[in-house]
N, CA, C and O atoms as a GROMACS GRO file, in nm:
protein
  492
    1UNK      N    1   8.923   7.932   8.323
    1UNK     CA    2   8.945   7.814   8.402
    1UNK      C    3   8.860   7.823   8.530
    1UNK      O    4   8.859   7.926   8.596
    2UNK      N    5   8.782   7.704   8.567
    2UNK     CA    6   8.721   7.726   8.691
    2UNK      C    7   8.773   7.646   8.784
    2UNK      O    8   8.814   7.533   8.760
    3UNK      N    9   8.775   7.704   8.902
    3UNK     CA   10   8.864   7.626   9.016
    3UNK      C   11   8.726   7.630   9.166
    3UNK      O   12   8.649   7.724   9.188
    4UNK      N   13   8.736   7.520   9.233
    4UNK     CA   14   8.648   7.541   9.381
    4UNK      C   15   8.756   7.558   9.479
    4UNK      O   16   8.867   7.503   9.472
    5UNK      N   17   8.710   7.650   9.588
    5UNK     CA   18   8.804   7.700   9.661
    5UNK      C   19   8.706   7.649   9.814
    5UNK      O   20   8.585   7.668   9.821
    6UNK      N   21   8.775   7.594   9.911
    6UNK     CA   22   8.673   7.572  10.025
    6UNK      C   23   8.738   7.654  10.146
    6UNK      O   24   8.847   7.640  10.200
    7UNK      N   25   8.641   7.738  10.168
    7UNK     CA   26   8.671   7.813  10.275
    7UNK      C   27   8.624   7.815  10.447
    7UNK      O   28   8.516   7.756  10.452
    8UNK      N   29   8.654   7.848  10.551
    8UNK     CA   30   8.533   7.822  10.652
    8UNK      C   31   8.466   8.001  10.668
    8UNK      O   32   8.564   8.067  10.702
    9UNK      N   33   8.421   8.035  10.663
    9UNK     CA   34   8.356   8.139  10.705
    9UNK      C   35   8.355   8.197  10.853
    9UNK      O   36   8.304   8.129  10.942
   10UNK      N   37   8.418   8.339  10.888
   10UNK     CA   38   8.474   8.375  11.002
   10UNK      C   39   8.386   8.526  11.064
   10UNK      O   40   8.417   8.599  11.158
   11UNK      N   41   8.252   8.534  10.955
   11UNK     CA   42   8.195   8.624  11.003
   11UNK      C   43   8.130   8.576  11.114
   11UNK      O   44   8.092   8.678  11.171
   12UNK      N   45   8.108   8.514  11.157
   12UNK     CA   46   7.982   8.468  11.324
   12UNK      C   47   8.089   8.381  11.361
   12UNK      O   48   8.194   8.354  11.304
   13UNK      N   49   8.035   8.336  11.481
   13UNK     CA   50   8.093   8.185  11.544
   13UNK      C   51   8.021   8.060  11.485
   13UNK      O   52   8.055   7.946  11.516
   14UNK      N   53   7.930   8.086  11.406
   14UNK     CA   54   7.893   7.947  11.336
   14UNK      C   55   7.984   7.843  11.255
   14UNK      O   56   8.000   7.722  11.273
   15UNK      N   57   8.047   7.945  11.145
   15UNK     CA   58   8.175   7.907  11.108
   15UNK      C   59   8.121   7.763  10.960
   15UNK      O   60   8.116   7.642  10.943
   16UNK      N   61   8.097   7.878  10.897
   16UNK     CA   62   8.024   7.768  10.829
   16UNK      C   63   8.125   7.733  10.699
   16UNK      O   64   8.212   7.800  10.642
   17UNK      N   65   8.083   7.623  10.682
   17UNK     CA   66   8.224   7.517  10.544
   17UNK      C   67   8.131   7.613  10.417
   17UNK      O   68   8.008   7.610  10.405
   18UNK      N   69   8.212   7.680  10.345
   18UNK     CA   70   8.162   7.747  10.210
   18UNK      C   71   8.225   7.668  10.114
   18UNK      O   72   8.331   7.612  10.142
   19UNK      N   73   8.168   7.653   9.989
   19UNK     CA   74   8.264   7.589   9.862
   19UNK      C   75   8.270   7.696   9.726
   19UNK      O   76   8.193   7.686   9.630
   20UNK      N   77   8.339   7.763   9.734
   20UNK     CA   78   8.318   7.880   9.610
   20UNK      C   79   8.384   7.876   9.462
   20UNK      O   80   8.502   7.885   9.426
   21UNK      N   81   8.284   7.861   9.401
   21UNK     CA   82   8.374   7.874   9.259
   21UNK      C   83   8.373   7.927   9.165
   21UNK      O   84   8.278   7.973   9.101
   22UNK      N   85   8.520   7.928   9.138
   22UNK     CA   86   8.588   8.086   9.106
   22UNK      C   87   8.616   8.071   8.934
   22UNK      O   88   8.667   7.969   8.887
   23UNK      N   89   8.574   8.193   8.847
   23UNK     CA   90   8.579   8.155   8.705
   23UNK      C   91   8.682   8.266   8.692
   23UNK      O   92   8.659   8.369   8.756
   24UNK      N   93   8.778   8.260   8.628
   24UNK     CA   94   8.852   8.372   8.624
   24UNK      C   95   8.914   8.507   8.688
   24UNK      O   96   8.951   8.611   8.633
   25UNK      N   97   8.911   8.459   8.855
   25UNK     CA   98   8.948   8.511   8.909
   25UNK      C   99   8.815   8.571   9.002
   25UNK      O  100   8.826   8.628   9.110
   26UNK      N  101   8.678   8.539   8.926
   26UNK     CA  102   8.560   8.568   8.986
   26UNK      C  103   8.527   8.510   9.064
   26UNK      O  104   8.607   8.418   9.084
   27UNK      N  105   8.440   8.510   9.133
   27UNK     CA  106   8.322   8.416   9.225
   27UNK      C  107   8.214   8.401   9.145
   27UNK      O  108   8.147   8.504   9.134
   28UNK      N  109   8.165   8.283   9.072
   28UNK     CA  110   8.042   8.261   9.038
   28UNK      C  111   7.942   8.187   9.116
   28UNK      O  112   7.824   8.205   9.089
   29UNK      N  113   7.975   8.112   9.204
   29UNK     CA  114   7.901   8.058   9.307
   29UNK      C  115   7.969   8.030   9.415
   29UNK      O  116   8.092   8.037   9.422
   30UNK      N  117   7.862   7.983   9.544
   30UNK     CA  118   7.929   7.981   9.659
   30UNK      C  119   7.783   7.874   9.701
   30UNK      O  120   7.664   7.897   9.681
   31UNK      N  121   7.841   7.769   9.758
   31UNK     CA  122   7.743   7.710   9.836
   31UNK      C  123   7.740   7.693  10.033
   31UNK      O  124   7.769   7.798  10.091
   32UNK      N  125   7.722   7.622  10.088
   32UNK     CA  126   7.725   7.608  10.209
   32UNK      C  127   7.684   7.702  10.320
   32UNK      O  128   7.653   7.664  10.433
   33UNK      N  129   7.687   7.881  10.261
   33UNK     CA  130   7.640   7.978  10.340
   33UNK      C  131   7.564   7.933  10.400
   33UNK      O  132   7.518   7.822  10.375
   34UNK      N  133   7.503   8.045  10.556
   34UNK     CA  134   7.414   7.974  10.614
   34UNK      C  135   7.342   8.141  10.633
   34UNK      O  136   7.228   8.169  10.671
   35UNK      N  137   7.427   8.210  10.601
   35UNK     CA  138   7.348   8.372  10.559
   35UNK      C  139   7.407   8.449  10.463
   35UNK      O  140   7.503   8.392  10.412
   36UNK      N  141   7.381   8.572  10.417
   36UNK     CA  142   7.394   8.679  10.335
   36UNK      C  143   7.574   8.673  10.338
   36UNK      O  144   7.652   8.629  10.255
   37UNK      N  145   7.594   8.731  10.457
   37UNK     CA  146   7.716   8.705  10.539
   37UNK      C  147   7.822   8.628  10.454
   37UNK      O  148   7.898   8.678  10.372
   38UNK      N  149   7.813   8.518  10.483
   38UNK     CA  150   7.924   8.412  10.388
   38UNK      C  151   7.915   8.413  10.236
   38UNK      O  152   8.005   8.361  10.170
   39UNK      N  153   7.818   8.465  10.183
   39UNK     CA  154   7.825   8.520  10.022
   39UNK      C  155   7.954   8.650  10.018
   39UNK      O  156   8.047   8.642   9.937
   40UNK      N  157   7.940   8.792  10.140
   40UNK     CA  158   7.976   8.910  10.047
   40UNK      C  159   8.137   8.831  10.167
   40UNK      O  160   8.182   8.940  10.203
   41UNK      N  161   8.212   8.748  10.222
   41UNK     CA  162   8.297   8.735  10.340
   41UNK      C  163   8.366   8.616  10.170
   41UNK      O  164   8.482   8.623  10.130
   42UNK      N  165   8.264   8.526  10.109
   42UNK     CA  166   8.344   8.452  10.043
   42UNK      C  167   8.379   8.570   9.927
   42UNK      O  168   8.497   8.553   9.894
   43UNK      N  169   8.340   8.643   9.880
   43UNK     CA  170   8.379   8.745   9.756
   43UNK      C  171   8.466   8.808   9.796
   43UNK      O  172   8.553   8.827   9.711
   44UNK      N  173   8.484   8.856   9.897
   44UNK     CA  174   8.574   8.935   9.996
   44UNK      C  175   8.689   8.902   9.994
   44UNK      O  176   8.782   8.978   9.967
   45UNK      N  177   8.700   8.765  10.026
   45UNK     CA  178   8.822   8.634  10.045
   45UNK      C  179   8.894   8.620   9.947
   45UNK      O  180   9.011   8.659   9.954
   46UNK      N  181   8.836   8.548   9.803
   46UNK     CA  182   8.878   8.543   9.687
   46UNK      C  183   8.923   8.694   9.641
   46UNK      O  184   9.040   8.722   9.667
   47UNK      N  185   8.858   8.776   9.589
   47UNK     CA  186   8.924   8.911   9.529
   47UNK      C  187   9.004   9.003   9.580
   47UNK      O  188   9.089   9.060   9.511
   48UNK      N  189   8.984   9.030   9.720
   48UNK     CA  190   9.055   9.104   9.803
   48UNK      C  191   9.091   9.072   9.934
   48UNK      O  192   9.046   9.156  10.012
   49UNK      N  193   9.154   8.985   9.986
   49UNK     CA  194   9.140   8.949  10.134
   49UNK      C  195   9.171   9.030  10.260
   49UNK      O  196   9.275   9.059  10.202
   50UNK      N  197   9.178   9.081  10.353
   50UNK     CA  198   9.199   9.161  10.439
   50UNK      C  199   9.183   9.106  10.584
   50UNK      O  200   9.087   9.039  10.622
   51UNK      N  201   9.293   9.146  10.660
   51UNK     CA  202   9.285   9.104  10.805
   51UNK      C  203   9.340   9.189  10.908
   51UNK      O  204   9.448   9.243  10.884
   52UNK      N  205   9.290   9.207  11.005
   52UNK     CA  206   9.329   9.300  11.108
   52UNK      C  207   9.470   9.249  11.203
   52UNK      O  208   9.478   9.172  11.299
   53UNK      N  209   9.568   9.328  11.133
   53UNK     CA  210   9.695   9.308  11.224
   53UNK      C  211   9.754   9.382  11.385
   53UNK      O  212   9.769   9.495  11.433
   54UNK      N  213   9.769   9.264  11.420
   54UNK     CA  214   9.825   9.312  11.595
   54UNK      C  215   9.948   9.237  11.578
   54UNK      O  216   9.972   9.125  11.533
   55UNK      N  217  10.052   9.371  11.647
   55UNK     CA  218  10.169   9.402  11.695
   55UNK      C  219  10.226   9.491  11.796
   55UNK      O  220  10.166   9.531  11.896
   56UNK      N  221  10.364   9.524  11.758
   56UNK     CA  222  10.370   9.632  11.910
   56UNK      C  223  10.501   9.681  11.812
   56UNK      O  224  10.568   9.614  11.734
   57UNK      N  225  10.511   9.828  11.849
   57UNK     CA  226  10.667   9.895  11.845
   57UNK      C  227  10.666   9.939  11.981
   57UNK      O  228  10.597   9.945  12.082
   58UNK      N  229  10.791   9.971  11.925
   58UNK     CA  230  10.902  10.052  12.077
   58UNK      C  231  10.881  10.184  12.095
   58UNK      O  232  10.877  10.278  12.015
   59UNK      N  233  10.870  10.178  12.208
   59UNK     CA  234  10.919  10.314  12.307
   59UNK      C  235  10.991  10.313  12.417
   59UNK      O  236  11.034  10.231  12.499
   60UNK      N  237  10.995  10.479  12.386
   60UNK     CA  238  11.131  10.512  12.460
   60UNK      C  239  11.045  10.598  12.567
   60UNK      O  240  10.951  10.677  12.572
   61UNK      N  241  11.126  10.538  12.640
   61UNK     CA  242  11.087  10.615  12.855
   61UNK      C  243  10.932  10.574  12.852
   61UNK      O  244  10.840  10.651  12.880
   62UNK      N  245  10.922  10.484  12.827
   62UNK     CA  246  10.778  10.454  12.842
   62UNK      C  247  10.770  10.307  12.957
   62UNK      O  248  10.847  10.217  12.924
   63UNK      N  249  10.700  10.286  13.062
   63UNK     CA  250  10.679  10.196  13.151
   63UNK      C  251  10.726  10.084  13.134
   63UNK      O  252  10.782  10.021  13.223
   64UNK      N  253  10.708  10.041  13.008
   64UNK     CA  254  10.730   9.893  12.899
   64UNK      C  255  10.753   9.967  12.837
   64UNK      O  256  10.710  10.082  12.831
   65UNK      N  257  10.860   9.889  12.749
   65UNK     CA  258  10.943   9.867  12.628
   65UNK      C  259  10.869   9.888  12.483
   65UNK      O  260  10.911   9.966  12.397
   66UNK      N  261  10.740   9.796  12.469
   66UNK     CA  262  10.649   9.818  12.360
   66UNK      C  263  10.539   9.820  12.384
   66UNK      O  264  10.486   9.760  12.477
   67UNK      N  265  10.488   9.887  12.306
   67UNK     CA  266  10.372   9.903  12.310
   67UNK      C  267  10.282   9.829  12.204
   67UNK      O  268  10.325   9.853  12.091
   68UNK      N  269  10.153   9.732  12.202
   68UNK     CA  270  10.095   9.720  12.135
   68UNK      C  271   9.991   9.818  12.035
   68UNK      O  272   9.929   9.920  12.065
   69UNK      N  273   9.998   9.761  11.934
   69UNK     CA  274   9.923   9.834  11.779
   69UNK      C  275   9.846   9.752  11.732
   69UNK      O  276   9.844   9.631  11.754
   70UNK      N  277   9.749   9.838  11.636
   70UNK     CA  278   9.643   9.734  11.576
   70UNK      C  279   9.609   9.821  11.436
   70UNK      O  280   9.657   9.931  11.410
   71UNK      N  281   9.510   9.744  11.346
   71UNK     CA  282   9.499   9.828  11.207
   71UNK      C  283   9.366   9.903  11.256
   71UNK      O  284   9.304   9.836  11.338
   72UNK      N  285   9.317  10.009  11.230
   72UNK     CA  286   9.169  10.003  11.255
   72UNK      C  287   9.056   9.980  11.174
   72UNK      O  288   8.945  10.032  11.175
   73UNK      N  289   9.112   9.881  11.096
   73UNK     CA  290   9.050   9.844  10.999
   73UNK      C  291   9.106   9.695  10.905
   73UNK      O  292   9.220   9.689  10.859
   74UNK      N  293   9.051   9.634  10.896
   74UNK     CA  294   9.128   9.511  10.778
   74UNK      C  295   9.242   9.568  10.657
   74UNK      O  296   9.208   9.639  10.563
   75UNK      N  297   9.376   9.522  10.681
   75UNK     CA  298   9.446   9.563  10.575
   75UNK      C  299   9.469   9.415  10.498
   75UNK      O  300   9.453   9.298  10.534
   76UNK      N  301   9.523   9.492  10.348
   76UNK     CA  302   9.503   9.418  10.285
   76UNK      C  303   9.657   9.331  10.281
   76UNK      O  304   9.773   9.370  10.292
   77UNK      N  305   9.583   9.164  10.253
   77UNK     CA  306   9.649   9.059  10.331
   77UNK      C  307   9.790   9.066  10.260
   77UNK      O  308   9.888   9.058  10.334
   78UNK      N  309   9.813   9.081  10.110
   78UNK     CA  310   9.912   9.104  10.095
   78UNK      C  311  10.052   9.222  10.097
   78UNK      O  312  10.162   9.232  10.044
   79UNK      N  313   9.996   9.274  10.160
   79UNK     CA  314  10.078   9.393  10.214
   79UNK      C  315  10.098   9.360  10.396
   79UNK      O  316  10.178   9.434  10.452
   80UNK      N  317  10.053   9.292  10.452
   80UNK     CA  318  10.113   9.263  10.572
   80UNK      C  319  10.262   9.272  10.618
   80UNK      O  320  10.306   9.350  10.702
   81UNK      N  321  10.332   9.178  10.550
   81UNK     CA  322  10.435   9.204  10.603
   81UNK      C  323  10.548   9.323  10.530
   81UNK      O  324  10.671   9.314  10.541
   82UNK      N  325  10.485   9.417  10.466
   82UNK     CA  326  10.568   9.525  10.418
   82UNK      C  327  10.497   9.615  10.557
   82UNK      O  328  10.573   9.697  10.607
   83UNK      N  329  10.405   9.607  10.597
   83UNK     CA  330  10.376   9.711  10.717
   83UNK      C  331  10.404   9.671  10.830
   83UNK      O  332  10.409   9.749  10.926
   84UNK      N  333  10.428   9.538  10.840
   84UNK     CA  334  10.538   9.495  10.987
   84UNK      C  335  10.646   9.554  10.958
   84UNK      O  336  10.664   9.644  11.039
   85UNK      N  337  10.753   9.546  10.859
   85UNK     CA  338  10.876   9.589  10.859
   85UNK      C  339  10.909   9.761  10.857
   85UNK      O  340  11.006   9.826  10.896
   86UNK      N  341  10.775   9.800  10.789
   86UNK     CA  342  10.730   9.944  10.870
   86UNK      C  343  10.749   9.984  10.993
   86UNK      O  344  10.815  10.076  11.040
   87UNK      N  345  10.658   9.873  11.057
   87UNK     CA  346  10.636   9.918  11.193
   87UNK      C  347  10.735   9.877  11.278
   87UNK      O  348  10.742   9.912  11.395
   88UNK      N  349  10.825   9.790  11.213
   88UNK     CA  350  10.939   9.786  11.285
   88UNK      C  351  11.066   9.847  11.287
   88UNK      O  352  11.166   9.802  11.342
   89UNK      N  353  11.051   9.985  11.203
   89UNK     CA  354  11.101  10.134  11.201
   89UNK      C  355  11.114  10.218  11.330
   89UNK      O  356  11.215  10.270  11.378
   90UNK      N  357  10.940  10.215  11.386
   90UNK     CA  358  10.886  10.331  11.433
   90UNK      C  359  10.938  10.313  11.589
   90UNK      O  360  10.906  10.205  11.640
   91UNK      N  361  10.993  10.379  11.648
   91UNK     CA  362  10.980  10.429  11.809
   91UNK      C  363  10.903  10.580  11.856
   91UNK      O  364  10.909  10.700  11.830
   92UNK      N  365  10.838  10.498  11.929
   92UNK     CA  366  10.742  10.604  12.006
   92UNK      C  367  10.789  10.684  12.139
   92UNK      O  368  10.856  10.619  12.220
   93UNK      N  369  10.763  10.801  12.164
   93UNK     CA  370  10.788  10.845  12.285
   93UNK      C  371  10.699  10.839  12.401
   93UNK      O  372  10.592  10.891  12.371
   94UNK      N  373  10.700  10.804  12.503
   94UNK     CA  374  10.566  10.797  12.634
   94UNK      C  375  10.576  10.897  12.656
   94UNK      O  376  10.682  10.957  12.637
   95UNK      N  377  10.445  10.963  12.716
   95UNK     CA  378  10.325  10.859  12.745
   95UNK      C  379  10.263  10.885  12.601
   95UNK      O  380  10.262  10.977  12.520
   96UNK      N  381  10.205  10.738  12.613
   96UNK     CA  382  10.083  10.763  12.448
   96UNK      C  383   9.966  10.683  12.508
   96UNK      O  384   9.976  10.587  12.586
   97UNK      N  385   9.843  10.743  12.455
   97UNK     CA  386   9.717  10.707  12.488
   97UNK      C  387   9.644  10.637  12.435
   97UNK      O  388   9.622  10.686  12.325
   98UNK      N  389   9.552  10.483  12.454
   98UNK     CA  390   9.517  10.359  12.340
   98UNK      C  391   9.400  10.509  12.274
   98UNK      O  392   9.341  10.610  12.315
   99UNK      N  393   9.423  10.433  12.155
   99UNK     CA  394   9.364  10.484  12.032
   99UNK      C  395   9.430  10.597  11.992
   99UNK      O  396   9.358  10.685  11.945
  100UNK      N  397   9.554  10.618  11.999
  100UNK     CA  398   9.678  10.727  11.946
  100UNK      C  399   9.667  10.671  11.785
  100UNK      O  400   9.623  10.560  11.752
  101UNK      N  401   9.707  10.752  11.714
  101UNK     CA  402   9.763  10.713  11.578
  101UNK      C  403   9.919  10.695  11.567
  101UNK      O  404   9.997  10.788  11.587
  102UNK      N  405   9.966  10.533  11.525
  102UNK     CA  406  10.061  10.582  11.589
  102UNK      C  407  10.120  10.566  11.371
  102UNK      O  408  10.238  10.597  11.354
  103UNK      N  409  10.087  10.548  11.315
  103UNK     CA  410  10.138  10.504  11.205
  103UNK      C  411   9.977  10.604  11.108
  103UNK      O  412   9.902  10.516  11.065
  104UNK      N  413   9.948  10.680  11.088
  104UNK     CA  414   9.833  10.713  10.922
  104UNK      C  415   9.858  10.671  10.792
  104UNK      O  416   9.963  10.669  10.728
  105UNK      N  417   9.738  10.636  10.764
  105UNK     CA  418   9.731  10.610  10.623
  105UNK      C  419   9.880  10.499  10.577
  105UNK      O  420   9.967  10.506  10.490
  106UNK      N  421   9.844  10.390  10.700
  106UNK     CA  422   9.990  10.320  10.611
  106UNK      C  423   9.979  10.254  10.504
  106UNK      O  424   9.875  10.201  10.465
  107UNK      N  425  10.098  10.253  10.444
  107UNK     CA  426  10.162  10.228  10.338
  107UNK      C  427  10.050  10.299  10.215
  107UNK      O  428  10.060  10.244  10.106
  108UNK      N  429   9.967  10.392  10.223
  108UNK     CA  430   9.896  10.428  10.123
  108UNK      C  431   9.755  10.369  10.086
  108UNK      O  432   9.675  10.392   9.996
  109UNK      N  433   9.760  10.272  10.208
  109UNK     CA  434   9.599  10.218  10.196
  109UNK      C  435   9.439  10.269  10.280
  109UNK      O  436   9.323  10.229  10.291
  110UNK      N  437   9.522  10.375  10.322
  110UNK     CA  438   9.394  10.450  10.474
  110UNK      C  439   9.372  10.371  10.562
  110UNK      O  440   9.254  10.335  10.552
  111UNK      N  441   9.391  10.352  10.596
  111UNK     CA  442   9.411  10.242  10.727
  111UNK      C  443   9.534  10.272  10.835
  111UNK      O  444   9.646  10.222  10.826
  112UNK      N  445   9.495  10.356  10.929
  112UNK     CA  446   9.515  10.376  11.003
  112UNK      C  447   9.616  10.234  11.134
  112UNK      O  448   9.551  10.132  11.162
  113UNK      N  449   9.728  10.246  11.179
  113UNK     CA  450   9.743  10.208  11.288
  113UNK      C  451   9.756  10.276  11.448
  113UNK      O  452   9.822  10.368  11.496
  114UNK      N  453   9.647  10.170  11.505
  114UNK     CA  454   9.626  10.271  11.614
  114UNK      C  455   9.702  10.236  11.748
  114UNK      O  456   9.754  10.127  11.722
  115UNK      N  457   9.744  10.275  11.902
  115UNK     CA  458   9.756  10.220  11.992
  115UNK      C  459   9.667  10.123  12.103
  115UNK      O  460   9.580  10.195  12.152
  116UNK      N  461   9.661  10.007  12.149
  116UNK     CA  462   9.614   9.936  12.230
  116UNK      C  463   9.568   9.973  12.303
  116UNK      O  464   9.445   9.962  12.309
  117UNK      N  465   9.658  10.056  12.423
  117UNK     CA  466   9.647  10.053  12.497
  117UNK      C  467   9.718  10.176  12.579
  117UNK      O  468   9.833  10.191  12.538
  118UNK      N  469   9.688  10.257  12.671
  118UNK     CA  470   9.774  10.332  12.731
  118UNK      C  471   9.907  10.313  12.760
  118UNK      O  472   9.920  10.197  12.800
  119UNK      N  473  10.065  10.400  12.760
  119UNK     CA  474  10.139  10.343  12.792
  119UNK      C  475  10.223  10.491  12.868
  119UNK      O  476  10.267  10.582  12.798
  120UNK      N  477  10.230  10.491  12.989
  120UNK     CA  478  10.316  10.625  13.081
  120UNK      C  479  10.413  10.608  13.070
  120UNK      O  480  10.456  10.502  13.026
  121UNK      N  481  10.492  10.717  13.109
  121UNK     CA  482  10.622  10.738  13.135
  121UNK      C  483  10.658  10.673  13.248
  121UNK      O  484  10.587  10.662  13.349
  122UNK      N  485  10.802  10.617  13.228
  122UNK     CA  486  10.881  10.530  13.331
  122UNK      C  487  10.921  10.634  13.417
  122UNK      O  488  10.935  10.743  13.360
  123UNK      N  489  10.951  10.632  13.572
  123UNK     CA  490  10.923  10.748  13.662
  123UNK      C  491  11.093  10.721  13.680
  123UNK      O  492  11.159  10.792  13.756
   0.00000   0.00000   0.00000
């Protein structure tokens, strides 16, 4: 079965209208690109999608309450919210330093969650 899928393209700020169509779950064409870019971003989209999630868990004796997190890397889109409810497990202890690990290899995909941002101990 072939289906067209219209996407906008989020690699640049150009943001270009793609029309891709998909034969069995494939990509056989893609029109509208305006580089290389929106070809391997529309294949990307369709077969595997991935997006970089920001959040925050808790800590304890830490300045603030939470601390923000990030993936360091695109996880994959359908596993999102099984790694929010992860991360809404975890309490951290202060001080922690941005780019701490605060979560490895979650849920089994290598993808790392890291810290934002510095966060001290409440005095």
């Amino acid at each position: 079965m072939t289906s067209k899928v219209a996407l906008i393209c989020i690699t640049c700020p150009v943001g270009c209208r793609l029309e891709v169509t998909v034969e069995d779950n494939k990509v056989v064409g893609v029109e509208g690109q305006g580089c290389k870019r929106g070809l391997a971003y529309a294949q990307d989209e369709i077969t595997d999608p991935r997006r970089v999630v920001t959040t925050t868990v808790r800590v304890r004796g830490g300045l603030h309450p939470l601390l923000p997190v990030y993936t360091a890397r695109p996880f994959p889109k359908h596993s999102i919210f099984a790694l929010l409810h992860e991360l809404r497990q975890i309490t951290i202890a202060a001080p922690a330093r941005a780019g701490r690990v605060i979560l490895a290899d979650a849920l089994g995909t290598g993808v790392d969650v890291l810290a934002s941002r510095d966060m001290p101990e409440r005095n």
